[in-house]
N, C-alpha and C positions, 0 to 999 in steps of 0.2 A: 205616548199612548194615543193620543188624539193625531196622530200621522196613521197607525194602525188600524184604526176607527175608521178611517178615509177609503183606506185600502182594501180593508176589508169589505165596505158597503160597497168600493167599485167590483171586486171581486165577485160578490154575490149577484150584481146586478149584467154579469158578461152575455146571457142570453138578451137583454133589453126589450124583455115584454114587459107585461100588467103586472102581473105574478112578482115575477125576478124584481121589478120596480117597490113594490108594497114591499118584499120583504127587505129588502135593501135598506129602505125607509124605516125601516121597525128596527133591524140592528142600527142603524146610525142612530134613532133618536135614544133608543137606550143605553147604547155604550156612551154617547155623546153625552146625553146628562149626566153620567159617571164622569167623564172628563170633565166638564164643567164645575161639578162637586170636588173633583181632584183637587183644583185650583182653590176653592173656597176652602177648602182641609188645608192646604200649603200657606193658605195666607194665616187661617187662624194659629195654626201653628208656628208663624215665623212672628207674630203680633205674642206668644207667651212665653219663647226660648228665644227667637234671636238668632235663631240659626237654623241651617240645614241639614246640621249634621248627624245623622242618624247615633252616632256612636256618645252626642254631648245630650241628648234631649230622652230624657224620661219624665214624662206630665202624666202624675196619678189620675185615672182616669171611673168615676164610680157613677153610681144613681144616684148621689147625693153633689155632683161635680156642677162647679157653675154653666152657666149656657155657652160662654164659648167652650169651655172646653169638649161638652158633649156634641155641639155643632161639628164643630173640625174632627174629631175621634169618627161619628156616625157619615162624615161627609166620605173622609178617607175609605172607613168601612164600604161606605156602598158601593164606590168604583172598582174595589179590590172584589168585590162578588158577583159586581155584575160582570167584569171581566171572567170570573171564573165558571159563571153556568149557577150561584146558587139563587136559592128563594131568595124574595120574589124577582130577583132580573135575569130570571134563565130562559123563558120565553123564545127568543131570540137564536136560540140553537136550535131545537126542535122545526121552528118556521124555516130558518135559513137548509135545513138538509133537504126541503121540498125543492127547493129550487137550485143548488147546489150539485158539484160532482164529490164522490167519494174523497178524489185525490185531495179536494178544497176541505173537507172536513176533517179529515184527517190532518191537514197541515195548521189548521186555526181554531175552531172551539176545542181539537185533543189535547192539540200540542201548544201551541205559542201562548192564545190567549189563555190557558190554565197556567200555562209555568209565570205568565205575567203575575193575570191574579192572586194567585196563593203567594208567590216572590212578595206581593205589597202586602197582601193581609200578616202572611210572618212578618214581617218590620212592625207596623201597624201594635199587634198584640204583641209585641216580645220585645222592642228598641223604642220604637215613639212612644208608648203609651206604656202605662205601669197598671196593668188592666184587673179591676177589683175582684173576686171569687164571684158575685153575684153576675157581672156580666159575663165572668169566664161559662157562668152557669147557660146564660141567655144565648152566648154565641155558642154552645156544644147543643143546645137543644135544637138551635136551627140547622147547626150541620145535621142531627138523627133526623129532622123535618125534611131536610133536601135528601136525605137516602132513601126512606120512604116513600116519597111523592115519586121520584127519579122513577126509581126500580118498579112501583106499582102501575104509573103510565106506561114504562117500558114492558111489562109483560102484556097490555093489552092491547099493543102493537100487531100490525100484521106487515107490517114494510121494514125490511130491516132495517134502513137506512135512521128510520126515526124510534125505532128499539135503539141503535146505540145511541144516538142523539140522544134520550131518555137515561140512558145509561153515564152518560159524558155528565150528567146535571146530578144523579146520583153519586157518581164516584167521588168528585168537588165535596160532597158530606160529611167524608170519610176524613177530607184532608184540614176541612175548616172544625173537624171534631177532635182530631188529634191535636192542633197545631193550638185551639182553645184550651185544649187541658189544661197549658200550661207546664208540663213537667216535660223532662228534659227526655225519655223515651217515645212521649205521645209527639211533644213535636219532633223530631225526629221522625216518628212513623208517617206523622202526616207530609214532611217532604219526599220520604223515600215513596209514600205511595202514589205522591203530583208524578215524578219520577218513571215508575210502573206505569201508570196510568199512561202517561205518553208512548210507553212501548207498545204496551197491547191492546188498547185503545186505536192506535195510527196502526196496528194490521189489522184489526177489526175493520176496519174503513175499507182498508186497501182488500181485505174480503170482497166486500161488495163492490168494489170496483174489476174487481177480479171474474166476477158474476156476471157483471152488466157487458164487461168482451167477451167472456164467453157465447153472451147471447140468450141467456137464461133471465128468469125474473127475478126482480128482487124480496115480491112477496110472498108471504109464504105462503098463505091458504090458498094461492091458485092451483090448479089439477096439472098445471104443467112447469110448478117447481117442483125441485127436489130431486135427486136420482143422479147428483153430481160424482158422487165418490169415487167413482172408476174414470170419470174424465177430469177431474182434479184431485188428484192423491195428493199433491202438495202440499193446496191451496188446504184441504180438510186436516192435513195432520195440523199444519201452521195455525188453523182456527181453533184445533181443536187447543192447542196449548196455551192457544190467547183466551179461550174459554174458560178453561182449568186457571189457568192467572188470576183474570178479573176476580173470580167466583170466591178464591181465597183458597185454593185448593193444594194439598203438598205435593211436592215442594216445588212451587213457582213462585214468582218474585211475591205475587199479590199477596201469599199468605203472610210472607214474615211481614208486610206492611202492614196488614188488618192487623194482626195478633201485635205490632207494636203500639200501635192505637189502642186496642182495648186495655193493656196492659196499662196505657196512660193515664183511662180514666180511672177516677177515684169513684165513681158514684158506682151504685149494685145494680142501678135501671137500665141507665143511656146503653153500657154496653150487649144488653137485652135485643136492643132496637136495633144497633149495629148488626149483629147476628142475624137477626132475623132480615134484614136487608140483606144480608151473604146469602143466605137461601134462596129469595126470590131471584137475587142473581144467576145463580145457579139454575134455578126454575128457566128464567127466560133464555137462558141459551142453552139449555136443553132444547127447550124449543126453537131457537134460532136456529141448532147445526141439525136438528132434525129436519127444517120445514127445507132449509138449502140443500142439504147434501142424503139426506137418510130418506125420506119421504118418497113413497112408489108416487111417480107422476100418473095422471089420467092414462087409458087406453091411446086416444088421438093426442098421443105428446108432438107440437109441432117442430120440437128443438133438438131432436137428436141428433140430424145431419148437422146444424149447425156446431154441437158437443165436440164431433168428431173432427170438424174441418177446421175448426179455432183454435189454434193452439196459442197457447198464453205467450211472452215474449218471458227471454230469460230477465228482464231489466222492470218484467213487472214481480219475477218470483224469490228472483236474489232479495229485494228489501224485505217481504213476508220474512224469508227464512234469517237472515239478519234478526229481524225482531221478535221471531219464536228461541234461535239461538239463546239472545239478551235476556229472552224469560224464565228461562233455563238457568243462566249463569247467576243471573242479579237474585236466584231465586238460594241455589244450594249453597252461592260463596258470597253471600249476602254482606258479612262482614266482614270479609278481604276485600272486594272490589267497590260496591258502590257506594255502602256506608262509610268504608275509613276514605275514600278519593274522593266520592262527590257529596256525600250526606255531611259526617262531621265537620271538614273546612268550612263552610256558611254557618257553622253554629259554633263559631269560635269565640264568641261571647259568654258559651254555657258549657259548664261542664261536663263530662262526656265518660268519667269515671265510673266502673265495676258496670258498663253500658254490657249486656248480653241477650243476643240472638234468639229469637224464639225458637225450641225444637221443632224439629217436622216428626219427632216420632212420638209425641205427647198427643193422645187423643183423649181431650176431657170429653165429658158429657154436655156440654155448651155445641162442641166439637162435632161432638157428632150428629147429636138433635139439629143443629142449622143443615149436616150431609144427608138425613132422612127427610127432612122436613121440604129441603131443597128438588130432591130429585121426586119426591111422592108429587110434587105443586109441577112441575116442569112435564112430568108424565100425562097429567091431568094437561097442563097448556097442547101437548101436542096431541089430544084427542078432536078437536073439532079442526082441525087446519083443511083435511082434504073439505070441509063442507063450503058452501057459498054462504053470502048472507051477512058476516061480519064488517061491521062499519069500525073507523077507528076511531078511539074516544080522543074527543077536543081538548084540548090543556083548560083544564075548570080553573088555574089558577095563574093565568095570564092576565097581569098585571096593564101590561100595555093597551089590549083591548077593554080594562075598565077603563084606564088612566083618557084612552081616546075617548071613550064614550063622556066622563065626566069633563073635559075641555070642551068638545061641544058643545054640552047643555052649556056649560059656562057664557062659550060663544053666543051662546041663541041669545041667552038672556043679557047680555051686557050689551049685543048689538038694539035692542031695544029700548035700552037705556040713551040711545042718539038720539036727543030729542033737539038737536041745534040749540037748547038752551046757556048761554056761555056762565050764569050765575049758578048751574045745578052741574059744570065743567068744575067751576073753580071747588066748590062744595068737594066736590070728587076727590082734588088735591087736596085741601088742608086737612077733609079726614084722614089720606092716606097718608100724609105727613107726621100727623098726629099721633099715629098707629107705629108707624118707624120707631119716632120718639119713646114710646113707649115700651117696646119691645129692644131696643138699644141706648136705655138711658143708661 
């Protein structure tokens, strides 16, 4: 993981200015401290079982558990979420799509680094650890927290790029909320939808990548997007499927995954919040495939010739329609193809008996209040798009920009403490010594 961490910050930093430099800087220090916590999670764990083997070690893990054990459980945890995009170490996607190409986001926060993290949080809460109902409780509240926050930054997006960005930290919610239940449908749902997510997620990207060779913008409230659909019929049907996916809409892959999830949890709230996060979704790509492709541009459109004279390469539209196909397929034969080949082999640990498919032709009232609720909120986002004026809101819950801000002050004030005095040096040591002692006796 910490090879990927490398690669990744050199990846993000390929332009080599200011910008590309800071953001670079911000994924490595936060994926990196996840690595670093990794290592401290392996060693605690190899100091209580003695081994590495996922399949010999189950250590009960609760709020009443001694301090290594919750040390090593929460060290594990966090590397497994900030690789995945959840609160609070999701940060780090959103910055990185500012300075990034499409084809790069789409191959790393959709795909790789999600199918990492969720791969270690499963082991984590279902093989390492024998994890109490209280915290199963703690860890599904945080996935409904990251759908929320995800999906609510994402609709007040105006740059596509960091609507899905917003979306990549939302969907991780969905999968850290199933996979929390604990029961053997919800986890299940929560892999098949890491799964999903990778397919329509990575043409979601390749969208906008598909935008910026055309020669068109990527934002949407300017007066000279939108007005694509006749010069990319493709590219709009293939979006429009990956839309109808994420959203949870029938029958594409995304539904039978949400509707495995909720199905998982026990509580009558959490799956409340779920839902209502599927609407917003809905809501902002509503407005996403209106503001690119439906949206009449200004009068003085500068980009028409360009519409005309660009035509896409077949090597950029084969992978789209590949991945709208798959959302299709993994969506109506959900449990011939991807559940029994690639979902239940990894959960050969848990049983998988009288396991049945959500229908696509069951439409409760849950059901359809998130299809009203979704498209009335998404109607409303695509009223002000043609106007000027809209700033995008700052991620209020970037953790890294506190965490920098508190090491500074830290900094200021302990460089002031340099007083060349070497008896108020030694002082320094034996409290901090003391302090160790104390916290590791």
């Amino acid at each position: 993981m910490a090879i990927l961490t490398i690669f990744l910050s050199l990846l993000i930093n390929l332009r080599k200015d200011a910008e590309s430099s800071a953001m670079a800087k911000k994924t490595f220090i936060i994926l990196g401290i996840g690595d670093a916590l990794f290592t401290l999670g392996l060693g605690g764990v190899w100091l209580m079982a003695s081994t590495f083997r996922m399949d010999l070690i189950q250590i009960p893990v609760s709020y009443y558990s001694d301090f290594l054990t919750l040390l090593s459980f929460f060290a594990l945890l966090s590397v497994s979420l900030a690789k995945a995009g959840v609160l609070p170490f999701h940060s780090w996607i959103p910055s990185m799509t500012r300075v990034s190409s499409p084809s790069l986001m789409a191959l790393l926060p959709a795909s790789i680094d999600k199918l990492v993290g969720i791969y270690l949080f499963t082991r984590i809460v279902t093989e390492i650890f024998t994890v109490s109902p209280t915290i199963r409780v703690l860890l599904m509240t945080l996935g409904i927290a990251t759908i929320l926050y995800g999906v609510v930054m994402a609709m007040l997006q105006y740059n596509a790029s960091e609507l899905l960005a917003y979306h990549t930290i939302s969907q991780a919610g969905y999968m850290v909320l199933g996979i929390s239940s604990g029961t053997v449908i919800g986890i299940a749902g929560g892999l098949f939808h890491m799964l999903n997510n990778t397919i329509y997620k990575t043409n979601l990207f390749l969208t906008v990548g598909s935008i910026l060779k055309k020669g068109a913008s990527n934002y949407l409230d300017l007066r000279n997007s939108g007005g694509l659909t006749r010069f990319m019929p493709i590219v709009f049907v293939t979006t429009l499927i990956s839309a109808f996916s994420i959203s949870g809409i029938q029958p594409f892959n995304g539904f039978v995954s949400k509707e495995m999830v909720y199905m998982g949890i026990s509580s009558n709230i959490l799956p409340f919040f779920a839902v209502l996060g599927s609407s917003f979704t809905l809501a902002s790509f509503i407005k996403f495939t209106y503001g690119i492709f439906l949206k009449t541009p200004g009068k003085n459109h500068p980009y028409n010739k360009m519409y005309l004279t660009r035509y896409l390469p077949w090597n950029m539209l084969l992978p789209q329609l590949i991945l709208a196909i798959l959302c299709i397929i993994f969506g109506i034969w959900a449990s011939n193809i991807p559940l029994k080949y690639l979902i239940f082999p990894s959960m050969s640990h848990l049983s998988t008996e009288g396991f049945t498919v959500p229908s696509f032709f069951k439409l409760s009232i849950l059901k359809a209040g998130e299809l009203i609720i979704g498209v009335l909120t998404g109607f409303y986002l695509c009223l002000p798009l043609s106007k000027k004026g809209f700033t995008l809101k700052k991620d209020t819950l970037d953790t890294y920009e506190y965490g920098k801000t508190f090491t500074l002050y830290l900094g200021r004030n302990f460089a002031r403490l340099q007083n060349g005095s070497l008896p108020f040096y030694l002082q320094l040591v034996f409290l901090t010594l003391l302090i160790l002692l104390l916290v590791f006796k």
